[in-house]
C-alpha positions as CSV (number, residue, x, y, z in Angstrom):
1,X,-19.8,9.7,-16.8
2,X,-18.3,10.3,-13.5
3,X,-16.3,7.9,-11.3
4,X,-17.5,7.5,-8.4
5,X,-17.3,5.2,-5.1
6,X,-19.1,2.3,-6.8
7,X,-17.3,1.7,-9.5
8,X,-14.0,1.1,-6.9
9,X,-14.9,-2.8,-7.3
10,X,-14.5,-2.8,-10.3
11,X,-11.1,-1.0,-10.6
12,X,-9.7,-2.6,-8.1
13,X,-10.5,-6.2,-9.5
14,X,-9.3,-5.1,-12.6
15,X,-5.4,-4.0,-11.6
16,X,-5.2,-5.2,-8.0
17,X,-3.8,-8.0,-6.3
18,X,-5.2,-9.9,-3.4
19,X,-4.4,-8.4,0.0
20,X,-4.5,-9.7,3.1
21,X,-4.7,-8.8,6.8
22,X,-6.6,-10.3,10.2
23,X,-7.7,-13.3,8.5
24,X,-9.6,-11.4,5.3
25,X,-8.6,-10.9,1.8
26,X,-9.3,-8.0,-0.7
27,X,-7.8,-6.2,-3.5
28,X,-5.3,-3.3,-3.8
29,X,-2.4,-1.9,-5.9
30,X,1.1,-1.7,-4.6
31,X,3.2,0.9,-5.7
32,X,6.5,0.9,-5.6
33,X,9.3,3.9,-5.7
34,X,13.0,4.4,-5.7
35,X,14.6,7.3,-4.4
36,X,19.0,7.4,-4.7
37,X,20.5,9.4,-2.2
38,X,23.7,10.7,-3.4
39,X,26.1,11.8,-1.2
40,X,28.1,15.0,-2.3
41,X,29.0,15.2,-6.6
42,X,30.5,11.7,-6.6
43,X,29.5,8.0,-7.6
44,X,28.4,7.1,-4.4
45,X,25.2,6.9,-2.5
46,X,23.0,4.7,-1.3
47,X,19.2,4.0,-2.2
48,X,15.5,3.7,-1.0
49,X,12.4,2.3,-1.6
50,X,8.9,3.0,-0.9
51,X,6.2,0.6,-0.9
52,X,2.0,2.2,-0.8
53,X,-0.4,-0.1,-0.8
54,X,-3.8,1.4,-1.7
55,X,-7.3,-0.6,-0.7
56,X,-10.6,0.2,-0.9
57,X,-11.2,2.3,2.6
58,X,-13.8,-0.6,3.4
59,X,-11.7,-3.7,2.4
60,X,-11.2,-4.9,5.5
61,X,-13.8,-4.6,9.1
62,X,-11.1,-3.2,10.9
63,X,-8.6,0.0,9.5
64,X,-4.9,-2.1,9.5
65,X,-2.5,0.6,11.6
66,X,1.1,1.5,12.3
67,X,3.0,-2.5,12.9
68,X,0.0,-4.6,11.7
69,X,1.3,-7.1,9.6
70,X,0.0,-7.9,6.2
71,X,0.4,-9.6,2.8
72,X,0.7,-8.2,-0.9
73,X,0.2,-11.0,-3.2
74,X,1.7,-13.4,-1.2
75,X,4.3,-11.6,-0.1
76,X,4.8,-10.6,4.0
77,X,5.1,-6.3,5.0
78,X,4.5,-4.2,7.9
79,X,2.6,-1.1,8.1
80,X,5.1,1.4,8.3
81,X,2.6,4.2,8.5
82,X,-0.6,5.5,7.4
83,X,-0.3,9.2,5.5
84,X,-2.5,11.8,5.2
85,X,-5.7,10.9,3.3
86,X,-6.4,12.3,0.4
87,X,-9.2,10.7,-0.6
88,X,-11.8,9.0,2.0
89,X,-12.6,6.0,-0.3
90,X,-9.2,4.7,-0.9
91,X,-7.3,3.7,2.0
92,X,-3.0,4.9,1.5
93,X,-0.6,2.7,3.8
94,X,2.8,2.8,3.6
95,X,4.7,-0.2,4.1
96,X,8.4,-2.1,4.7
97,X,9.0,-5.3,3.4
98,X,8.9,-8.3,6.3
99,X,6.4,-9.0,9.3
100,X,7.6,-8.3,12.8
């Protein structure tokens, strides 16, 4: 049996985590990634994080963009930018912790 674009629902209320943005909540997963810089072959460097939300591409009436600020299980971020789509039911935003 295939997935397909109605069984995102489901998915998404299985591992998500409410999300919410202009006053309407819905599900999505937040990933997060760490990428050390190191500076030359020594000890030193200094680090980085990425944080991509991923929503249902219909989670919310309006598509949040570049500033907007929203709210991962609670916690306050700002769309940092929205990549290339890969998939046109899933919605990929990339985010940095804090509203503006």
């Amino acid at each position: 049996m295939a997935f397909g674009d109605s069984d995102l629902p489901i998915f998404f209320s299985d591992f998500a985590v409410a999300v919410s943005f202009n006053g309407q909540t819905a599900k999505g997963t937040l990933d997060t990634d760490s990428n050390p810089i190191q500076h030359g072959n020594g000890p030193g460097g200094l680090g980085t994080k990425k944080y991509l939300l991923r929503i249902p591409a219909n989670a919310f009436t309006t598509t949040p963009a570049e500033l907007a600020a929203i709210a991962v299980d609670g916690v306050s971020y700002t769309v940092k930018s929205l990549p290339p789509q890969l998939d046109s039911s899933v919605l990929e935003l990339l985010l940095k912790p804090g509203a503006l």
